[in-house]
C-alpha positions in Angstrom: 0.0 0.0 0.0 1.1 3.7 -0.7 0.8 4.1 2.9 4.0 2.6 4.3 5.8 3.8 1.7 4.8 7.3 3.1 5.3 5.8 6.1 8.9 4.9 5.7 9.8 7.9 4.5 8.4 10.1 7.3 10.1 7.1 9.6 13.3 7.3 8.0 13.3 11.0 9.3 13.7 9.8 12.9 15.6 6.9 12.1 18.2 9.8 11.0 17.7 11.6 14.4 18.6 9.2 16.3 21.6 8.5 14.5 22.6 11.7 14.1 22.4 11.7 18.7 25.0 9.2 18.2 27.5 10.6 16.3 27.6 14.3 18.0 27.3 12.8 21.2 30.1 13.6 24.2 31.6 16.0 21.8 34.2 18.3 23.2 35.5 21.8 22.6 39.1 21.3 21.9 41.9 23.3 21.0 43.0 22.7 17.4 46.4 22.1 16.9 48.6 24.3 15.1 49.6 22.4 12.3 45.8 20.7 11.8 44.4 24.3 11.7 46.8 26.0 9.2 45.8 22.6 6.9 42.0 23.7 7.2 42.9 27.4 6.5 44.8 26.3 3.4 42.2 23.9 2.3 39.6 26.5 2.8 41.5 29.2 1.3 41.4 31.5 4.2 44.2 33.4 5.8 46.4 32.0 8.6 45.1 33.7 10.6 41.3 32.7 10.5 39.7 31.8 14.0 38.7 28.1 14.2 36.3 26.2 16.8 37.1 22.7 16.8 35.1 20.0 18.9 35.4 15.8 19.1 34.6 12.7 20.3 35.9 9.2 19.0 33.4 9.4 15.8 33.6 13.0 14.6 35.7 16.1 14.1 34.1 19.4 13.9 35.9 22.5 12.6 33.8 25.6 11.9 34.8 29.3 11.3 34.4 31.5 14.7 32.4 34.0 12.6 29.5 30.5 12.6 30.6 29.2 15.8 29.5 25.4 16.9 25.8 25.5 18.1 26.4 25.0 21.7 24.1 22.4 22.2 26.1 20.1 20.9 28.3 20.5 23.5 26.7 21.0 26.2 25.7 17.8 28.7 22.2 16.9 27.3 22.0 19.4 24.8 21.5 16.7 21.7 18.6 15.5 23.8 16.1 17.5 21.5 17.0 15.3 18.7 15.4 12.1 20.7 12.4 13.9 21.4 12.1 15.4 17.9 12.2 11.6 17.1 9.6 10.2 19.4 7.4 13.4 17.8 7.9 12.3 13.8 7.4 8.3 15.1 4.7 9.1 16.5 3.4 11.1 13.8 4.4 8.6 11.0 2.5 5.8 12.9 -0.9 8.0 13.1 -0.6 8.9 9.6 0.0 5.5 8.6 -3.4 4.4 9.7 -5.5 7.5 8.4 -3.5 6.7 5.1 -4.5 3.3 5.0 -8.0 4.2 5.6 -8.0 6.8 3.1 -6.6 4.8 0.6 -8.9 1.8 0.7 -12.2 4.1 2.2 -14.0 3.1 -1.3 -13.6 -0.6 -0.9 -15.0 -0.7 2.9 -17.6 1.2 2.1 -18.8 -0.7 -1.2 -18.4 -3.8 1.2 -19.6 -2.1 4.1 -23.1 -5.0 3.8 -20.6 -7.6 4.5 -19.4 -7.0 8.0 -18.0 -3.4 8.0 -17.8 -1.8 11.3 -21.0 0.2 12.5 -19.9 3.6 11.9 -19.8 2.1 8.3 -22.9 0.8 8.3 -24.9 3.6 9.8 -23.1 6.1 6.8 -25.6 8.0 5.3 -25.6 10.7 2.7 -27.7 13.9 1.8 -29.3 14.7 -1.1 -26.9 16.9 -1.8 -24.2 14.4 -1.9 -25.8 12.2 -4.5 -26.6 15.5 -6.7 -23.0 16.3 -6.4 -21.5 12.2 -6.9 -23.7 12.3 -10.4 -22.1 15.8 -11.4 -18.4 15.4 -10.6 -16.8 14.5 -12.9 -14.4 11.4 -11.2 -17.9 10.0 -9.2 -15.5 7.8 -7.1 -12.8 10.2 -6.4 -16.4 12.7 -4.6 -18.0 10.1 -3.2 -14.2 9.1 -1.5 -14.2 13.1 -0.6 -18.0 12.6 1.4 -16.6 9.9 2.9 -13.5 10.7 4.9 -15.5 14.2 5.8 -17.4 11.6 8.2 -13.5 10.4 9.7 -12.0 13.9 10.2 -8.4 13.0 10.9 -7.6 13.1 14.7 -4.2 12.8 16.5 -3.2 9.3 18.4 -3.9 10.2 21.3 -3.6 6.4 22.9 -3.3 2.8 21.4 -7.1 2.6 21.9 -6.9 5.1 18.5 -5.5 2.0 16.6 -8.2 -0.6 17.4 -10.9 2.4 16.4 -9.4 2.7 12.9 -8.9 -1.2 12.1 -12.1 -1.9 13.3 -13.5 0.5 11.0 -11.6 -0.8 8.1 -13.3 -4.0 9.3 -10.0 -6.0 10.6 -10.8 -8.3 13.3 -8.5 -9.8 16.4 -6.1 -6.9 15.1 -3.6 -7.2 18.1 -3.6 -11.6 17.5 -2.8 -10.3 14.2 0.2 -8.4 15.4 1.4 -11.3 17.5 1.3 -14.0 14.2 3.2 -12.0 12.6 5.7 -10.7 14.8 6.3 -13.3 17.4 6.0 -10.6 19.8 3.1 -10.7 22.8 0.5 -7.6 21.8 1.1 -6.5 25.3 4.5 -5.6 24.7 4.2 -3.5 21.6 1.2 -2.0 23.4 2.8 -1.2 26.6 5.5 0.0 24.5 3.6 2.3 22.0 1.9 3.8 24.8 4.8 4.7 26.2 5.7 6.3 23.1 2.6 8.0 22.6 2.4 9.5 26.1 6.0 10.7 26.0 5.0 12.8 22.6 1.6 14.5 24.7 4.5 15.7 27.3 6.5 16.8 24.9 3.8 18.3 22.9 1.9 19.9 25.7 4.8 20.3 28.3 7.8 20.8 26.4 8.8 17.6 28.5 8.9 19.6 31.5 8.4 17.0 34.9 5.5 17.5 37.0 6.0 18.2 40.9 8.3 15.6 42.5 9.4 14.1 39.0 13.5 13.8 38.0 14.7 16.5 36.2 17.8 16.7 33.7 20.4 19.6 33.6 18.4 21.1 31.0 15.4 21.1 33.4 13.4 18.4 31.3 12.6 14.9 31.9 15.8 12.4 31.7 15.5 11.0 28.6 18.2 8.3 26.9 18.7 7.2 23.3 18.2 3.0 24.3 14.7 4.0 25.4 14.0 6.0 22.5 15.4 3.5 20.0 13.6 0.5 21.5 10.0 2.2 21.5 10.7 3.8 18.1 11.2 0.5 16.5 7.9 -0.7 17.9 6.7 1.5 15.8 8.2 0.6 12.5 7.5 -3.3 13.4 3.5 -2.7 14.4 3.3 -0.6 11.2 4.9 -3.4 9.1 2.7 -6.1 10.6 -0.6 -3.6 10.3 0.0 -3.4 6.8 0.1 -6.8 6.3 -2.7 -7.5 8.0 -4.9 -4.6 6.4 -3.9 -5.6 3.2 -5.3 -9.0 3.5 -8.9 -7.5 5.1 -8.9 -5.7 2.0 -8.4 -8.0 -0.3 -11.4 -10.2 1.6 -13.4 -6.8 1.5 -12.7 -6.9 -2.7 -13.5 -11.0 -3.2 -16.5 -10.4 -1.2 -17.4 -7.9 -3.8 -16.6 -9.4 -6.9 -18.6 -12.0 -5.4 -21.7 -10.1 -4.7 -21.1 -8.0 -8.5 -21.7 -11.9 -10.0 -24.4 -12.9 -8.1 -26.3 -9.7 -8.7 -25.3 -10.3 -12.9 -26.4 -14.1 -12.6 -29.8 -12.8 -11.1 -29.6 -10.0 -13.7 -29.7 -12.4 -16.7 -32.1 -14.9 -14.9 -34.4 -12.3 -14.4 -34.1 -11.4 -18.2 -34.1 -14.8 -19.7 -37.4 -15.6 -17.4 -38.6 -12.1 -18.8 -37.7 -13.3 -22.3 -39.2 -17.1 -21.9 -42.4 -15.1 -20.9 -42.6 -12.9 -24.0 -41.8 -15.4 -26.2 -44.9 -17.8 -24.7 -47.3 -14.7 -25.0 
C-alpha cells in the first residue's frame, strides 16, 4: 500500500535523528592544533590567521569558522537531547498517519463492502441529497464520493493505542492485536505497553515541552531524563507494528474486494435470470 511507503519515508526522518544523537554525542571543545588548523585554513583558502572552533569525540571532528561558531548544544551535557524527542514526535506522527493513510486509501472498498461485516460507523453512513446531486455531477464520481466519505472520519491525533483498534475496526479488521502477535512473534502486550509509552511521552513533549510534573526527576536542562536506548527501543515498535498492520490490512482488504466481486456476480447471474425468465415469458405470450 502507498501508505508505508509514506510511512517509511516520514520514519526514515527519525531513524536519521537518532543516529545523528550518536554521532555528535560527548563532543568536546578542543583546541585545534597548530599544524591541523593552518591545513583547514589552506584547504579552505582562508588566511592563517582565521579563527577556528574545533570539537570531538571518537566518531567526529568538527571545525567551523568563529564567525558561525559550533551551536552549543552540541556540547553542552544533554544538549543533543532534542534530537530524541524530535524523534519520538515524527514516530509518533508517522505511525498516526500511517493508519488514516491506510483508511484513506482503501475508504472506497470498505464502504462498497460495508453489507458484508463493516464496522457500525460504516454501516450507519448515510448521505444527503446533496451528496448524490453532487457524486452524479463530478466529474471522477468515485474520487467525490471518497471526498464525502472521509469528511465523516476527520483525521484526529493518536492520542492512545485505543486510536489503533478504532481505525482497524472501521476498516473491518478483526482480532487486530492476534494479528500483530502472528506476525511478529512478539506478545500484543509488549508492543502495546511499548507504543503507549511512546505515545504519552509525545503529549509531554507536545503539551509540556517535556517539562516534569511536581516531585518528578529533572535533567540539567530542566526536562525529563531522557536516553537514546529507550528511545530507540520504542521507536522501532513502531516501525515493526506498522509493518505487521499493513500486512494485515492488506489482507482485510483483499477479503473486502473478493466479497465484492462475489456479490457484483451474483447480482449479474440474477440480472440475466431475471431477463431470460422475462424473455421465456414474452416469447410464450
Amino acid at each position: 500500500m502507498q501508505a508505508l511507503t509514506l510511512f517509511k519515508q516520514n520514519f526514515a526522518i527519525a531513524e536519521s535523528l537518532m543516529q545523528l544523537h550518536r554521532l555528535f554525542s560527548d563532543l568536546k571543545q578542543l583546541d585545534l592544533p597548530e599544524d591541523l588548523r593552518l591545513a583547514i585554513c589552506s584547504v579552505w583558502g582562508t588566511p592563517e590567521n582565521t579563527a577556528l572552533q574545533h570539537a570531538s569525540n571518537d566518531r567526529v571532528i568538527i571545525c567551523a569558522k568563529a564567525a558561525t561558531p559550533i551551536p552549543e548544544t552540541l556540547t553542552l551535557e544533554g544538549g543533543l537531547d532534542f534530537l530524541l524527542r524530535q524523534a519520538i514526535i515524527v514516530s509518533c506522527t508517522a505511525l498516526e498517519s500511517f493508519f488514516w493513510d491506510a483508511l484513506r486509501e482503501n475508504v472506497l472498498t470498505i464502504v462498497k463492502a460495508r453489507r458484508t461485516g463493516a464496522d457500525k460507523s460504516l454501516r450507519d453512513l448515510t448521505f444527503t441529497l446533496g451528496d448524490y446531486i453532487s457524486i452524479q455531477q463530478y466529474e471522477d464520481p468515485d474520487l467525490r464520493l471518497k471526498q464525502i466519505i472521509l469528511k465523516n472520519f476527520e483525521r484526529s491525533t493518536l492520542y492512545d493505542v485505543d486510536s489503533i483498534d478504532r481505525i482497524t475496526s472501521t476498516m473491518t479488521v478483526n482480532r487486530f492485536w492476534e494479528g500483530v502477535e502472528e506476525r511478529t512473534g512478539e506478545p500484543a502486550k509488549i508492543f502495546k505497553r511499548q507504543i503507549s509509552e511512546l505515545i504519552d511521552r509525545r503529549n509531554k513533549i507536545a503539551h509540556r515541552a517535556d517539562r516534569p510534573e511536581d516531585g518528578e526527576e529533572a535533567d540539567g536542562q530542566g526536562l525529563r531524563p531522557i536516553q537514546l536506548p529507550w528511545v530507540n527501543v520504542r521507536v522501532q515498535a513502531c516501525n515493526t507494528l506498522v509493518t505487521a498492520s499493513n500486512e494485515i490490512i492488506k489482507e482485510a482488504i483483499q477479503k473486502l474486494e473478493s466479497d465484492i466481486r462475489v456479490a457484483e456476480e451474483q447480482a449479474e447471474a440474477r440480472r440475466l435470470a431475471e431477463q431470460l425468465a422475462k424473455d421465456g415469458s414474452t416469447n410464450e405470450g
